[in-house]
Structure formats: C-alpha cells, structure tokens
Backbone bond lengths (Angstrom), bond angles and torsions (degrees), N, CA, C in turn:
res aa  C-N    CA-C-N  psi(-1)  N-CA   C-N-CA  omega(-1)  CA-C   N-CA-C  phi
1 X - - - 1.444 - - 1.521 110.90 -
2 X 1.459 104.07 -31.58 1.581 90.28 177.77 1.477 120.20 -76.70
3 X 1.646 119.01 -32.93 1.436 103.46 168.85 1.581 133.68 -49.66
4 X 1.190 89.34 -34.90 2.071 115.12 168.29 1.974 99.23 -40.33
5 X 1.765 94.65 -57.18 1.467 94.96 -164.59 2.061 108.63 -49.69
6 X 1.771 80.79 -51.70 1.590 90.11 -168.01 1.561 113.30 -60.50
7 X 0.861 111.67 -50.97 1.431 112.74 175.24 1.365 132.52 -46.56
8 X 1.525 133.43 -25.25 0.825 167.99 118.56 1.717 128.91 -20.43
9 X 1.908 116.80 -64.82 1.107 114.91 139.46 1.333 128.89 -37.23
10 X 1.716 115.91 -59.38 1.571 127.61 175.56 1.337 95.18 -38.62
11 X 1.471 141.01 -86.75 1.349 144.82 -149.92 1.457 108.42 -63.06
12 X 1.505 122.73 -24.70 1.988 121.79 171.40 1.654 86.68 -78.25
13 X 1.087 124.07 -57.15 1.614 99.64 -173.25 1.083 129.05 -46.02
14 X 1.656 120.91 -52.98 1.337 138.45 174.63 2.098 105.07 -56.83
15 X 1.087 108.37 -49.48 1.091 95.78 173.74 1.915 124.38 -80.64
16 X 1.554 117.18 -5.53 1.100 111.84 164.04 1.947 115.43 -90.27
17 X 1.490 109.42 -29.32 1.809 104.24 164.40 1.426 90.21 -47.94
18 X 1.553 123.42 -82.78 1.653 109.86 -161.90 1.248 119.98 -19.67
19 X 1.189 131.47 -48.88 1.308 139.10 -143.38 1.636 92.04 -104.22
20 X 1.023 129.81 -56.63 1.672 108.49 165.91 1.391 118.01 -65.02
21 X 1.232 141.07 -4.42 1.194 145.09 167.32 1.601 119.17 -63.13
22 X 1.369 96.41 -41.99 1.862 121.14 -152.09 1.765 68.36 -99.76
23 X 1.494 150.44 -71.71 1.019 135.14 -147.69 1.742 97.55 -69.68
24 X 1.346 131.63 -39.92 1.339 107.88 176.58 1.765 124.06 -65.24
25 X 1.334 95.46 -30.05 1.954 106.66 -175.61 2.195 92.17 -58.21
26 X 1.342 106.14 -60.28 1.605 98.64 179.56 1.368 116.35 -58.35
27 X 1.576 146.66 -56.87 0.954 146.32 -155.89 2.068 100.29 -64.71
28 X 1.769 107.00 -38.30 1.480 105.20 170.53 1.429 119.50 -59.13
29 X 1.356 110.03 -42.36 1.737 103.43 172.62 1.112 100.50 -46.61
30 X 1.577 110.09 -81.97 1.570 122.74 -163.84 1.448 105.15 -20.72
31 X 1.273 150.12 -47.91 1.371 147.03 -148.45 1.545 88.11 -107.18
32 X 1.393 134.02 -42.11 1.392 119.05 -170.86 1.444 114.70 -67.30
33 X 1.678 117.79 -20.85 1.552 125.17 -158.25 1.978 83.50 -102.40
34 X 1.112 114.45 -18.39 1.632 100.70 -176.90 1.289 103.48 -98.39
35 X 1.319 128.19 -21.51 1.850 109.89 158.76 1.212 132.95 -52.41
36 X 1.918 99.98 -36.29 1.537 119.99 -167.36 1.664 114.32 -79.68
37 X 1.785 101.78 -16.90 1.815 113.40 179.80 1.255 80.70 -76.51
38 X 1.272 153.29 -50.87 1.896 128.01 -138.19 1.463 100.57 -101.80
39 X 1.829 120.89 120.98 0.822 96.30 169.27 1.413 128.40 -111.48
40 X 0.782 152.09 169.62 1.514 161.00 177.56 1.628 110.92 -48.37
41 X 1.550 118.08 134.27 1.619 115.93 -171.60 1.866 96.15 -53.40
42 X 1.387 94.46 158.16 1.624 103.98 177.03 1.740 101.78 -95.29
43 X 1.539 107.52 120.87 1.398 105.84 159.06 1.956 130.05 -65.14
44 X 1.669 82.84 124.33 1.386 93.41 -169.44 1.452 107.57 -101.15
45 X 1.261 119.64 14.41 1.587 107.62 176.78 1.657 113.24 98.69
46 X 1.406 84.31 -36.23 1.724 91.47 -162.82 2.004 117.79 -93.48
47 X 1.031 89.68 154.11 2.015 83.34 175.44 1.100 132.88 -59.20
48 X 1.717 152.39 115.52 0.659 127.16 -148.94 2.110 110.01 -71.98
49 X 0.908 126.62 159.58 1.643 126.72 -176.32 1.679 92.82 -105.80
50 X 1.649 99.18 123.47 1.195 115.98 172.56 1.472 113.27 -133.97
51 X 1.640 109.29 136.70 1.527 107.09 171.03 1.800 108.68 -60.71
C-alpha cells in the first residue's frame, strides 16, 4: 500500500510541475505579444512642443 501511496504522489507532482510549467511558458507570451501590440510614437522630423 505504500508504494500505491508513492507512486501516486510522484504522478500529482509530475503532473502539477507540468501545469506550472505550461502556466509560466503562457503568461511569457502573454507579456511578449503585449509589448510587440504598442508601438512607439512615429518620428515626424519635427520638435516635440512642450508646455
């Protein structure tokens, strides 16, 4: 019965790394694809006008 236990733990661990693994790999896109939407003012040549 105790190998049952361990074996068992082993496979929730292994299947909870996955699952924080796969949640860090998405949350890095997410932030890499929302830098790449904003883009930067377009240079117009001109100075910027400041109060």
């Amino acid at each position: 019965m105790t190998k049952n236990i361990k074996g068992k733990a082993a496979i929730a661990g292994a299947i909870g790394s996955a699952a924080i693994a796969a949640a860090l790999l998405y949350a890095s896109k997410r932030k890499e694809k929302k830098k790449a939407a904003q883009p930067g003012p377009v240079p117009s040549g001109e100075k910027p006008e400041t109060d």
